[in-house]
C-alpha positions, 0 to 999 in steps of 0.5 A: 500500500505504501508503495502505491501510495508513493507511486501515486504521489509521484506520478501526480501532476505538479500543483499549478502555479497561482499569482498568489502563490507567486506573491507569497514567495517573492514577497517572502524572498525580498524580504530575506535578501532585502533588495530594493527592487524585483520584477519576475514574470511566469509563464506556462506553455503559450500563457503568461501566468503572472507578471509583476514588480516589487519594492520601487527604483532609485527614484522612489517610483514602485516597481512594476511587470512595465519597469524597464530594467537592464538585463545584461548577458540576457542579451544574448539569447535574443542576439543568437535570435536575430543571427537565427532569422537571418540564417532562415533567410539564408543570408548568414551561413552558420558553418561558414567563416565570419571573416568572409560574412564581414567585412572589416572583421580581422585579428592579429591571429590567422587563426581568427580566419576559421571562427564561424558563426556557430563557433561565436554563438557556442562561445567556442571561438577562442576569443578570450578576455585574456587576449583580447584588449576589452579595455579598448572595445569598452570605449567603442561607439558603435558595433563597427568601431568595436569590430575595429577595435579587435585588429590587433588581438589574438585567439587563446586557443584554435577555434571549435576546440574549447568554450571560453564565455568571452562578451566579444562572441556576442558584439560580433555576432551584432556586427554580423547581424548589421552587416548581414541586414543592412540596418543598425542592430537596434532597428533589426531588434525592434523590426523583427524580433522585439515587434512581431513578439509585441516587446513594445517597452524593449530596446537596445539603447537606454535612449530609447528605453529611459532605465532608471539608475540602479543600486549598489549595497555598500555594508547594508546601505543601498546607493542608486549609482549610474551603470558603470561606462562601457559599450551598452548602446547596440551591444549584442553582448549586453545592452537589452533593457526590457520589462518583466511584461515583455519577457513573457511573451519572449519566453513563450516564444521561446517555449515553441509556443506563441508567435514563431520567429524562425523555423522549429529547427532554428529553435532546437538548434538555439537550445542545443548544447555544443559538445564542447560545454552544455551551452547552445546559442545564447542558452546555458542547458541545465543537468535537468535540462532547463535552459538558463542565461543569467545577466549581470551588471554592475547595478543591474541582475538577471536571470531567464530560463525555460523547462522544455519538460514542466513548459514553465518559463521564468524571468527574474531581474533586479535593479541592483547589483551586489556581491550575492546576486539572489535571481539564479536562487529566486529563480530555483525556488519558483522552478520548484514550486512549479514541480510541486517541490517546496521552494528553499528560497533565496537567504541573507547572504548579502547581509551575511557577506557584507557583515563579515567584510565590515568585521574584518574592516575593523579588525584591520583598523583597530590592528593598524591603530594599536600596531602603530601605538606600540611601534617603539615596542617592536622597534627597540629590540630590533634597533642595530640589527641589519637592515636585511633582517628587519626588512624580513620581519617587516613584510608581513604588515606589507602583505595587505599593500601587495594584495591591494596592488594586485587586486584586479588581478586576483579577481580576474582569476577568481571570475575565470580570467575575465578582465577585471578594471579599478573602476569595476571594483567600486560597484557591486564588489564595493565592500570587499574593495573597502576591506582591502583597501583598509586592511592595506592602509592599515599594514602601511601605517603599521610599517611607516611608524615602525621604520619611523621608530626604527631611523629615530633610535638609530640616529639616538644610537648613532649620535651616542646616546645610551643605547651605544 
């Protein structure tokens, strides 16, 4: 009987997903990560089962489904989208070479010649942030500066032979999108992906679509601040600011369901894995096979993701970008309440992450302060010894100096060698630049009074004073 009784239950459909249901756990979820503001849509097969927005923006105003919020790498599903569309109408060759599809694309690596179209969009082109100058295609003003820009950087490795998530794939497959059309990347967007799908409240460019500053946390406190510079306007890598209401129907569409915008072949293509990584066109493949792309940017998260088992889809965005980004989480728990599964919900990691961040701070502070009160103590037994050895037992308050001079480093390696700038470390990792910072300052304080101490008992020495 029990075993019926399980295979029953197992057997069950799912419960059905309500607004209300929706409500309770995002009300729940913001109130456990604390965040400003949320829009998230639901969907269902061809029906969009709710749409909405919590807390409010950076000007005050409450959040809604028409919100209008930066999606960053969410982009690029709708980027390989517009690539598809041409290659319906033949006039892009998915296995065929960039450089012979555009005009004015070309590296300083002959490898670069065999990249194709698919290779972009599976990011398995060998384009890599260690090898290209990102800083460089930053400062672009349009897709065909940025295209520009890439003449004298090389491949990290022979094209088709390994995935490295690289922005510069995406900017590309822009380009080629222009090229390709005869029209800018926004207006193809507009015409024939974001329009048939009726996205009337999605762009390209924040001049089109005005998107309210977003947030970053700074030990608890939430400071609105503009989107950090970079190439935003017309990036296919980056630069989508939609609406959770909008979102909906791109995720039926996406589901097969809705108005189609290329061939059901096209749409499977998107949403398989290459054999390098489990990463389509512009979609991540789940283990369970949900596709999944999360977008971030320096005050502005997102997350997309469609269950071809369940027919759910979900879109999660918020305006703020800190060193835990709860969307991924918020977007697994709604996936478990739709397989009837009880959600775990996003936690209190930000405040936990920042709280000890602020700690150490003023551990590092109080350390500083009390090493530099008790600097003769250190000093008057080290007084006449060489200077070499003094040296040596100096270097340990040094340490936090070398860390902060090599802080950007570091952290590209800790993001898998994603190129990391000074400026990018005062938004959403702001606390942990903080703790660095003074934890450095703290170890030079240290050093200087003590070589300080050091010279003065020398000189008293020297000059022969008692210590002779």
């Amino acid at each position: 009987m029990k075993l019926l009784l399980a295979l029953a239950l197992t057997l069950s459909p799912a419960p059905e997903l309500t607004p209300a249901t929706i409500d309770a756990y995002l009300e729940q979820a913001m109130e456990s990560t604390g965040v400003p503001g949320l829009s998230v849509v639901v969907t269902h097969g061809d029906k969009v089962v709710h749409a909405a927005g919590y807390g409010h923006d950076s000007e005050g105003r409450p959040m809604t489904a028409d919100t209008p919020m930066r999606v960053a790498s969410v982009s690029k599903s709708f980027t390989a989208m517009a690539v598809m569309t041409l290659v319906d109408q033949g006039k892009i060759k998915l296995d065929e070479p960039v450089a012979a599809q555009l005009p004015g694309f070309r590296m300083a690596d002959p490898r670069a010649a065999r990249i194709t179209v698919r290779h972009l969009l599976n990011q398995t082109s060998g384009l890599s942030d260690r090898t290209v100058d990102i800083a460089s295609t930053e400062e672009a003003t349009s897709p065909a500066d940025y295209t520009a820009r890439l003449a004298d950087s090389r491949l990290a490795a022979e094209p088709g032979t390994r995935y490295e998530y690289c922005n510069v794939n995406y900017d590309l497959a822009g380009r080629l999108v222009e090229v390709a059309s005869g029209r800018r990347f926004g207006d193809y967007l507009r015409d024939r992906v974001f329009g048939p799908l009726g996205m009337r409240s999605s762009a390209i460019s924040d001049k089109v679509v005005p998107v309210a500053d977003g947030y970053n946390s700074l030990f608890g406190a939430w400071l609105p601040r503009p989107e950090l510079d970079g190439f935003h306007d017309e990036s296919g890598a980056g630069g989508v600011i939609t609406t959770a209401a909008d979102m909906g129907k791109w995720l039926v569409a996406q589901s097969g369901d809705g108005r189609p915008l290329v061939k059901r072949q096209s749409l499977e293509a998107m949403h398989q894995p290459s054999k390098l990584r489990p990463y389509g066109m512009g979609w991540g493949i789940e283990d369970d096979g949900q596709l999944v792309h999360s977008g971030n940017l320096f005050t502005y998260n997102a997350v997309e993701a469609v269950s071809p088992r369940t027919g759910y889809g979900f879109a999660v965005m918020t305006n703020n970008a800190t060193l835990y980004d709860p969307t991924y989480d918020i977007m697994l728990g709604l996936t478990a309440m739709s397989e009837g599964r009880s959600p775990e919900g996003p936690g209190n990691e930000r405040q936990l992450f920042e709280g000890v961040l602020a700690a150490l701070a003023l551990v590092a502070a109080g350390l500083g302060v009390l090493g530099g009160l008790r600097a003769r103590r250190w000093a008057a037994p080290r007084s006449g010894r060489p200077w070499w050895r003094i040296g040596l037992r100096l270097l340990p308050a040094l340490v936090p100096a070398a860390v902060l001079a090599a802080y950007p480093d570091l952290v590209s390696v800790l993001v898998n060698g994603r190129t990391v700038t000074w400026a990018q470390l005062t938004y959403f990792p702001a606390p942990l630049s903080v703790a660095v910072l003074v934890a450095a300052l703290a170890g030079l304080g240290v050093t200087a009074a003590r070589i300080c101490v050091l010279y003065k008992l020398t000189r008293y020495t020297n000059s022969g004073g008692p210590g002779r």
